[in-house]
C-alpha positions as CSV (number, residue, x, y, z in Angstrom):
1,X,37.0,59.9,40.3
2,X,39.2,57.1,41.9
3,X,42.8,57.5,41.6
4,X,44.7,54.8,40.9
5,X,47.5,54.0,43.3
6,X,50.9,51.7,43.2
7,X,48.8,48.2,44.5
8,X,51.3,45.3,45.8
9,X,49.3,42.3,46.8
10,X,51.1,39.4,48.6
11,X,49.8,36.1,49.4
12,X,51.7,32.3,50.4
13,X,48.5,31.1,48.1
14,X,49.0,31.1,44.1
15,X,45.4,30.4,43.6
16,X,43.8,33.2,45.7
17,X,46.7,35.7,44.8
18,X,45.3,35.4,41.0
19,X,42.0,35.4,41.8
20,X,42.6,38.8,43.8
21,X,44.6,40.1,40.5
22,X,42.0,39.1,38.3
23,X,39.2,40.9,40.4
24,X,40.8,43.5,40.7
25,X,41.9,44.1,36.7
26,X,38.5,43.6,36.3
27,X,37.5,46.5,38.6
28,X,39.9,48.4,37.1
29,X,42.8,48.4,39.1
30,X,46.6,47.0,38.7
31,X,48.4,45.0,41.0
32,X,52.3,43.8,41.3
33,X,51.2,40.6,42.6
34,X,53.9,38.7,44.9
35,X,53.8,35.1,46.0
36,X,54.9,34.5,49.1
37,X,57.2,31.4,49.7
38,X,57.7,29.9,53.2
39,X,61.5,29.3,52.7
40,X,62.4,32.4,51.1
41,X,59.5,35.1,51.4
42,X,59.7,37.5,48.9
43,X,63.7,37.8,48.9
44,X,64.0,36.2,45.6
45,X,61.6,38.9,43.5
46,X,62.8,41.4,41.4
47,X,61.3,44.5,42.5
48,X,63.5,47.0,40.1
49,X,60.2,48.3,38.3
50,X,58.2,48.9,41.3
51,X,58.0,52.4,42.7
52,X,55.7,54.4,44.4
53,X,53.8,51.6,46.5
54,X,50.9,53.2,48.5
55,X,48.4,50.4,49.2
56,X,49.9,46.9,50.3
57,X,47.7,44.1,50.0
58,X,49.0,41.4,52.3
59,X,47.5,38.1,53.6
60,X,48.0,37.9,57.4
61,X,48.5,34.1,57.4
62,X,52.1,33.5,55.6
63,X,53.7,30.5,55.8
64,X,49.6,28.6,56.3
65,X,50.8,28.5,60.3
66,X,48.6,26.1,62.2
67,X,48.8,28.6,65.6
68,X,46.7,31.6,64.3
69,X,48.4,33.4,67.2
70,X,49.8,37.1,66.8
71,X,53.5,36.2,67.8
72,X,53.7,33.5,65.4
73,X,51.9,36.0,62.7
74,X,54.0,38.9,62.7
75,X,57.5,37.6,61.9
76,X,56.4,36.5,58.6
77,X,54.9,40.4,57.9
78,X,57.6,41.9,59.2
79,X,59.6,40.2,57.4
80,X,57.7,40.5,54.1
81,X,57.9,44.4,54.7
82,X,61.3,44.8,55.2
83,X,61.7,43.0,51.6
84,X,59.6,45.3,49.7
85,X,60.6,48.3,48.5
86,X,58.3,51.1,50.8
87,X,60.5,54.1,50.9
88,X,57.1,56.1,50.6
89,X,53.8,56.3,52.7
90,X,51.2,53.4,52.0
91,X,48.1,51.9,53.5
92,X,48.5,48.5,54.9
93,X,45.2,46.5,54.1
94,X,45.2,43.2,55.9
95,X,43.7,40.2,53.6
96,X,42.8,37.5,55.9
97,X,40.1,35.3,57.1
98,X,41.3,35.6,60.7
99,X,40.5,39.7,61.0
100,X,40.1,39.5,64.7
101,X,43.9,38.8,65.3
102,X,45.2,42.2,63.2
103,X,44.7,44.6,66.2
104,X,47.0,42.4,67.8
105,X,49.9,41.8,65.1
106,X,49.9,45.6,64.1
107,X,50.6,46.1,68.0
108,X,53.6,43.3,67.8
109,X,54.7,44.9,64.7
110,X,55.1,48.7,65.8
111,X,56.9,47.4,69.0
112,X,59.5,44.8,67.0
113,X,59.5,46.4,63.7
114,X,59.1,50.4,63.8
115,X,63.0,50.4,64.1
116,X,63.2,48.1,61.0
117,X,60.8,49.2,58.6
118,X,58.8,52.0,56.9
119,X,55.4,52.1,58.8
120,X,52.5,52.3,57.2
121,X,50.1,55.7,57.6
122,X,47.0,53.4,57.9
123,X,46.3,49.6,58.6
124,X,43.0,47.9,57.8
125,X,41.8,44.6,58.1
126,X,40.1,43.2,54.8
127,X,37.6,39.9,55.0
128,X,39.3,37.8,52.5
129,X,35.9,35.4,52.5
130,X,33.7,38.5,51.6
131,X,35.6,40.2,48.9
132,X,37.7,37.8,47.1
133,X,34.5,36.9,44.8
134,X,33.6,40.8,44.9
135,X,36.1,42.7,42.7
136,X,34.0,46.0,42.8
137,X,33.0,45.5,46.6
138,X,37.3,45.3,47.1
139,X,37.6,48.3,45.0
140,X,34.7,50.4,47.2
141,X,36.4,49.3,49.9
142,X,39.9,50.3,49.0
143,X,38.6,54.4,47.7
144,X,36.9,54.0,51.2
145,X,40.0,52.9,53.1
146,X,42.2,55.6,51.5
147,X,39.7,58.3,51.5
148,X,39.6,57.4,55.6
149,X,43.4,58.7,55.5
150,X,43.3,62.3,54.7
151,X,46.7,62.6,54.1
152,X,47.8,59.8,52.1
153,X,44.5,60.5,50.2
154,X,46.2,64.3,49.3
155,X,49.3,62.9,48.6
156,X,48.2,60.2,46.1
157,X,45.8,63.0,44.1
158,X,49.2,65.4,44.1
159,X,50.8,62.3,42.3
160,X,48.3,62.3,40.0
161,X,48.2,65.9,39.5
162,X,52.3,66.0,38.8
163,X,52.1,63.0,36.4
164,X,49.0,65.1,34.1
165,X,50.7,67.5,34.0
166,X,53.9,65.6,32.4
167,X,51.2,64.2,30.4
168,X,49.6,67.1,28.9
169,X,53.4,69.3,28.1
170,X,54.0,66.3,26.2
171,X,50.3,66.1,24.5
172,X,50.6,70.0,23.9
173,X,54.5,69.5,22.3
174,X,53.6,66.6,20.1
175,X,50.4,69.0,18.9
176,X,52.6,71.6,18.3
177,X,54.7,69.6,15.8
178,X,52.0,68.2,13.5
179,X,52.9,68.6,10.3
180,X,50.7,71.8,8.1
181,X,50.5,69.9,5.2
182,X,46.8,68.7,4.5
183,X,48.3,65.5,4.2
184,X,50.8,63.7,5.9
185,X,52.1,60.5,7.3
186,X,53.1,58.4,10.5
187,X,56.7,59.3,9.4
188,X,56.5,62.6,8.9
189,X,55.0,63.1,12.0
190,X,57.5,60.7,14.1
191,X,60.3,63.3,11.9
192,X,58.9,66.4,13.3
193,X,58.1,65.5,16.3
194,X,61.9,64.6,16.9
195,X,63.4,67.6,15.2
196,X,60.8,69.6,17.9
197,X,62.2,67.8,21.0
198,X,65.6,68.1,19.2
199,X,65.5,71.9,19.0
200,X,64.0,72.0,22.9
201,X,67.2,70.1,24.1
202,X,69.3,72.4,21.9
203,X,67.7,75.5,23.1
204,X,68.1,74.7,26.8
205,X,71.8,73.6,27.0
206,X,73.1,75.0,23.6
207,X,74.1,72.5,20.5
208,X,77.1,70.7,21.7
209,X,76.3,70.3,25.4
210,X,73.2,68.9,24.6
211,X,74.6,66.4,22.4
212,X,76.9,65.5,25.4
213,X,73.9,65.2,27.9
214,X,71.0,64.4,25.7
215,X,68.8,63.3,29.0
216,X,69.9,66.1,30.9
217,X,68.9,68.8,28.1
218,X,65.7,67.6,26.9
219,X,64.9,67.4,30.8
220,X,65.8,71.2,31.6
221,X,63.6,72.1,28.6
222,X,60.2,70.3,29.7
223,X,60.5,71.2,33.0
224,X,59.5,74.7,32.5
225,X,56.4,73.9,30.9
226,X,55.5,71.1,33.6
227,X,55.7,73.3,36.6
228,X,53.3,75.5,34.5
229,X,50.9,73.1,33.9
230,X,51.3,72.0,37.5
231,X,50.7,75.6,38.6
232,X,48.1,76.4,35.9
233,X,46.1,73.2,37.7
234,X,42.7,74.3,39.8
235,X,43.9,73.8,43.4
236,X,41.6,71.9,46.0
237,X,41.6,74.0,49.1
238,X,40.2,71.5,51.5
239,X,42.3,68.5,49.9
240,X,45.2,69.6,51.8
241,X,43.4,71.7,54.6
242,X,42.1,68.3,55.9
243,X,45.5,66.2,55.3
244,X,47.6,68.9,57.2
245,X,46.5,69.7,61.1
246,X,49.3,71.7,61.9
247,X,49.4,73.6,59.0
248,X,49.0,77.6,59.8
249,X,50.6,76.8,63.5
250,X,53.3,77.0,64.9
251,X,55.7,73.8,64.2
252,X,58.8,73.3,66.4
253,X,61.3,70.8,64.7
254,X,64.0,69.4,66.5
255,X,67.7,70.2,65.2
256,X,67.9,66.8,63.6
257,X,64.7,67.4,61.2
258,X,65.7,70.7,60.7
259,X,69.1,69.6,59.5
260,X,67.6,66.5,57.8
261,X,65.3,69.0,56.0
262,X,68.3,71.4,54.6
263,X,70.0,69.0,52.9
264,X,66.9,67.6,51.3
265,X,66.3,70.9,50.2
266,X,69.7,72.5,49.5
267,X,72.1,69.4,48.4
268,X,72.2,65.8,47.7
269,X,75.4,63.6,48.1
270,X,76.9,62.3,44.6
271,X,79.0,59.5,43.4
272,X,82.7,59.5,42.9
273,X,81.8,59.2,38.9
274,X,79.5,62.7,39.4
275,X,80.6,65.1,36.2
276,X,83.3,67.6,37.7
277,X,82.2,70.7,35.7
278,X,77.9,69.8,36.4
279,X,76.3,72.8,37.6
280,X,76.2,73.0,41.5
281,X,79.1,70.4,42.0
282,X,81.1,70.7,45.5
283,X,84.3,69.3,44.4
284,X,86.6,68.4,47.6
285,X,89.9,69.7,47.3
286,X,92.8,67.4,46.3
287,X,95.0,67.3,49.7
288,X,97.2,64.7,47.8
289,X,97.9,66.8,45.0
290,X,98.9,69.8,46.9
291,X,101.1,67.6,49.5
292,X,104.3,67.9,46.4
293,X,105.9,71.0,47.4
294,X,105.7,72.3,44.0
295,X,102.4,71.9,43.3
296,X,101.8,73.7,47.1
297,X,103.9,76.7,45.9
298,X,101.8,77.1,42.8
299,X,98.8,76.8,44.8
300,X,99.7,79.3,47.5
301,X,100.5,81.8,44.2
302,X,97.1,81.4,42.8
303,X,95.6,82.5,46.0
304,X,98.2,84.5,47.9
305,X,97.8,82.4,50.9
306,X,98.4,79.5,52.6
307,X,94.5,76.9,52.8
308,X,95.1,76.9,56.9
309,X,95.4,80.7,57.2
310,X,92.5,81.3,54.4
311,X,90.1,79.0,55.9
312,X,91.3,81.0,59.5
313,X,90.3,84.1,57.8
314,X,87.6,83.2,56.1
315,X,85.6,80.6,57.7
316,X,86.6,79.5,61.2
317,X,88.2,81.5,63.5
318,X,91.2,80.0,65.3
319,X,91.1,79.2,69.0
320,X,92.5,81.5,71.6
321,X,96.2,80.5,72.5
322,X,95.1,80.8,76.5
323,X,92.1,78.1,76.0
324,X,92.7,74.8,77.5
325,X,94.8,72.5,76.6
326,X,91.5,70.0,76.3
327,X,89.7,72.3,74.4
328,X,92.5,72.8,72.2
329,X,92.7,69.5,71.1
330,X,89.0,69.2,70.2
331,X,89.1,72.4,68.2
332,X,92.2,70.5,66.4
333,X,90.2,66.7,66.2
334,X,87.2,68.8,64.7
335,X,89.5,71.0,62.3
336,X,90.7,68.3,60.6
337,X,88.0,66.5,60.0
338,X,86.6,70.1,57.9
339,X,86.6,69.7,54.1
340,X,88.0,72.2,52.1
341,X,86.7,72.0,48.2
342,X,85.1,74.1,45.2
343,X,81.8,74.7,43.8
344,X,80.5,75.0,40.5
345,X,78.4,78.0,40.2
346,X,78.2,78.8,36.6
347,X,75.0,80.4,35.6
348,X,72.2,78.6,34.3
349,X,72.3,80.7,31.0
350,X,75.5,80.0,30.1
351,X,74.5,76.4,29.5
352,X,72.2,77.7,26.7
353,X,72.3,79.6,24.1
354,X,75.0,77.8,22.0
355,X,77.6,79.1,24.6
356,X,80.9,77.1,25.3
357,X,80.7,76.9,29.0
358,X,83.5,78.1,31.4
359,X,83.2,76.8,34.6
360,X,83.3,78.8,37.6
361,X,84.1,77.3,41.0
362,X,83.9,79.2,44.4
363,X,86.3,78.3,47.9
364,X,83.7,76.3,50.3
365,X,84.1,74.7,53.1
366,X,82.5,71.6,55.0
367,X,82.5,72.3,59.0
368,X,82.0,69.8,61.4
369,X,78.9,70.7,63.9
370,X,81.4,70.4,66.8
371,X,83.2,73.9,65.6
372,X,80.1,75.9,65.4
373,X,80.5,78.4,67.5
374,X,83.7,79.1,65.8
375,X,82.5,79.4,62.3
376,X,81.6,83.3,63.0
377,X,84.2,85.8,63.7
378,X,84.0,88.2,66.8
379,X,82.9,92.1,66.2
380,X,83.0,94.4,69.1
381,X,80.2,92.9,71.1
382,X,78.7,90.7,68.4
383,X,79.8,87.3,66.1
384,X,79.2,87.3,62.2
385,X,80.9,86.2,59.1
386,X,84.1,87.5,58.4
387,X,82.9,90.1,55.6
388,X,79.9,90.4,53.3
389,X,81.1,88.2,50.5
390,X,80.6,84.7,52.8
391,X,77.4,83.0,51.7
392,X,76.1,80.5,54.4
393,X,73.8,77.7,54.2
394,X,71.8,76.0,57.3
395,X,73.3,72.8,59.0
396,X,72.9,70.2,56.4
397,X,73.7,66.4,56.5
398,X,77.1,64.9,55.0
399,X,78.3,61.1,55.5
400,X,75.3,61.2,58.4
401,X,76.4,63.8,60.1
402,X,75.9,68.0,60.4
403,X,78.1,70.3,58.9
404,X,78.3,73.8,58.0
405,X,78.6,74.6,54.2
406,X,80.2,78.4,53.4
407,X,81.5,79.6,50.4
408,X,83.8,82.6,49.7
409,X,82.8,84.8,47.2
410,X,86.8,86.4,47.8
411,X,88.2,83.3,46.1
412,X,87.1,82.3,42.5
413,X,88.5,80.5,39.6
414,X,87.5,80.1,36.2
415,X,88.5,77.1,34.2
416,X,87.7,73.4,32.9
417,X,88.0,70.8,35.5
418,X,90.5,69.1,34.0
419,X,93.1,72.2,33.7
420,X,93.1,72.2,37.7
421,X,94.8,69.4,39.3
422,X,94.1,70.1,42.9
423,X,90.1,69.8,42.2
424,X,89.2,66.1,43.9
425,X,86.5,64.0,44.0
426,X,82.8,65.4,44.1
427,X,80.9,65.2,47.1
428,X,77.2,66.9,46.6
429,X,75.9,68.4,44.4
430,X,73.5,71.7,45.5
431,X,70.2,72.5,44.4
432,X,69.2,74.7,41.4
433,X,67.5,77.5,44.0
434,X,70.8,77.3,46.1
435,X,73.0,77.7,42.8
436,X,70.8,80.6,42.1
437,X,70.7,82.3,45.8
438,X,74.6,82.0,45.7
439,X,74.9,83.5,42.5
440,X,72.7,86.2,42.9
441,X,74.3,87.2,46.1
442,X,77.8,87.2,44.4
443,X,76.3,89.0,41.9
444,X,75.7,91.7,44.0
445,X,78.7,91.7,46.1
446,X,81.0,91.8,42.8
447,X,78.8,94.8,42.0
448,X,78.7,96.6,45.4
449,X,80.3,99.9,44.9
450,X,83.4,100.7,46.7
451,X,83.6,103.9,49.2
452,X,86.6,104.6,51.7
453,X,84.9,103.5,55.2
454,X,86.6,102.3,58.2
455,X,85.2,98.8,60.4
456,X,86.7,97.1,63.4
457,X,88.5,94.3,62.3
458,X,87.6,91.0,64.2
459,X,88.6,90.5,67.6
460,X,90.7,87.8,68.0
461,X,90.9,85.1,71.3
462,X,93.8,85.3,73.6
């Protein structure tokens, strides 16, 4: 069965572009089609609606140029590309009656544009004289063209596979809620049907909160049952055996990937307007707060220090007072440039249930790269944390650059955002399996039993 992918078909003549629309409705297939204008290209369309692009459809000929030539060819592609809106990969199928010259302007384009655009997994040239009368020949072609790519063929059928399975939690919930009665009506069922997804949103952030965040409750209720259709789903061994070549080897990633990596996977950078008490929030703390003397004291009472000599104890070590004077002031450049805030690490239960959620937020720190090899503390002959409650995440990516993200399981407050005056703005917010790895080793490190034992304290630099 042929899955059908995001189409985007672009072409300087109205005419043609319809006819290729038409043929390929008719074959079954959708297009967003896209006409091309010689002053303008495709700057002026609205492309709000379209997502997930995976096959381009693209005349080579733009702006009907009279010199058929690759260097006159390839600015108006390039061009065209940078406009749409290919975050993703795609296959690039050239639509032209000139199919000698693509070869050519795909060369011109990975050496002008690769720095510029998104670059498609696969380019093909398409004889616009031979299918654009042959709906169904365009569609063979296209499940050939993709099928040639492995990997975007794997990726496109996982697509499919997440969206069916949305599909049938849905299909399954809205069965559940049909009415008993041997009779019923179309309002009846509309009625239970809501009072269902109604008592899903309840159920997975308690009453009131989901009344707050509608979206976000009925959301963290059907994701359960997604992923277990998702998983319950026959899996195609040799779907992704033949996208992946590397897969089973051994894979060496630079530090940049790696980095690039973490953060997708542990944290995502949030908006000043982010909710301050959302689960997983780093919330920077509020240097401009704390700078009234007052406010400082009461501060330094909460946590019976002063911020420079916890983060000192807890995080980065200071540097030796017989270093250099240069290396000195680079340890002070990259100190201040660390951001001190809090999490929010509530549990996810305590969202449900009908609870009234207390917020819990945990001392963390952003370091800069540049201090790395003093964010562990000195032991004898070896460098680790400074004590088993410090919970460390891989280098991840903040404002386009690495840092180091630690939390102190040592300092904790519990309290609504609002009561606390030196929380600050929100800068990322971390993933649920980070939320619950941090948790669960605070869990056991509030737990740990205490015995009378004796360790070196850190060794600090001269």
């Amino acid at each position: 069965m042929f899955i059908v992918p995001g189409i985007v078909a672009v072409d300087d003549n109205p005419k043609e572009l319809e006819q290729l629309k038409e043929g390929l409705f008719s074959a079954g297939l959708s297009c967003f089609p896209v006409v091309y204008d010689e002053v303008s290209g495709i700057d002026d369309v609205n492309f709000e609606e379209c997502s997930g692009i995976r096959v381009v459809i693209s005349d080579l000929n733009l702006t009907e140029s009279q010199s058929v030539e690759a260097p006159q060819l390839v600015g108006p592609l390039g061009e065209m590309l940078k406009s749409l809106p290919l975050t993703g990969p795609y296959i690039l199928c050239i639509w032209s009656k000139i199919e000698d010259k693509v070869a050519e302007v795909m060369e011109l384009l990975e050496s002008r544009y690769s720095n510029k655009i998104n670059l498609p997994l696969r380019c093909v040239a398409i004889s616009k004289t031979k299918f654009l009368t042959d709906p169904d020949g365009l569609k063979e072609r296209l499940i050939e063209e993709i099928s040639s790519s492995p990997l975007l063929n794997a990726i496109i059928k996982w697509e499919k596979k997440v969206t069916e399975s949305a599909n049938a939690a849905v299909d399954n919930l809205y069965r559940l809620s049909r009415p008993r009665e041997e009779f019923t009506t179309v309002e009846k069922q509309g009625e239970a049907f809501d009072m269902l997804m109604s008592a899903i949103a309840n159920e997975s952030l308690g009453a009131k909160n989901a009344l707050e965040e509608p979206s976000v409750a009925v959301e963290s209720g059907l994701f359960p049952i997604v992923e277990d259709h998702l998983r319950s789903q026959k899996n195609n061994v040799s779907l992704w055996k033949d996208a992946l070549t590397k897969v089973g080897g051994r894979i060496s990633l630079d530090q940049e990937i790696k980095s690039t990596l973490n953060t997708f996977y542990s944290v995502e950078e949030v908006e000043d307007n982010f909710s301050r008490d959302s689960r997983g929030v780093f919330l920077e703390l509020n240097l401009s707060y704390l700078s009234d003397k007052d406010n400082l004291e009461k501060f330094q009472k909460r946590f019976g220090n002063n911020i420079t000599d916890i983060v000192n104890q807890e995080f980065i070590r200071p540097i030796g007072k017989k270093s250099k004077q240069e290396d000195k002031d680079n340890y002070s450049a990259s100190f201040q440039n660390c951001v001190v805030g809090f999490l929010e690490s509530s549990a996810a239960c305590d969202y449900a249930q009908r609870k009234v959620k207390l917020p819990r937020y945990i001392l963390g720190i952003l370091i800069p790269e540049e201090l790395k090899s003093f964010a562990r503390f000195k032991f004898q002959d070896t460098y680790k944390e400074a004590h088993d409650g410090i919970y460390r995440l891989p280098i991840v990516n903040y404002k386009g650059k690495p840092y180091i993200l630690k939390f102190s399981f040592k300092y904790q407050v519990g309290a609504q955002p609002e009561d606390h005056k030196w929380f600050g703005r929100p800068l990322l917010r971390l993933r649920d399996q980070v939320i619950a790895s941090i948790n669960s080793r605070n869990a056991n490190y509030s737990s740990r039993l205490g015995v009378m034992s004796f360790h070196d304290d850190p060794v600090l630099e001269e």
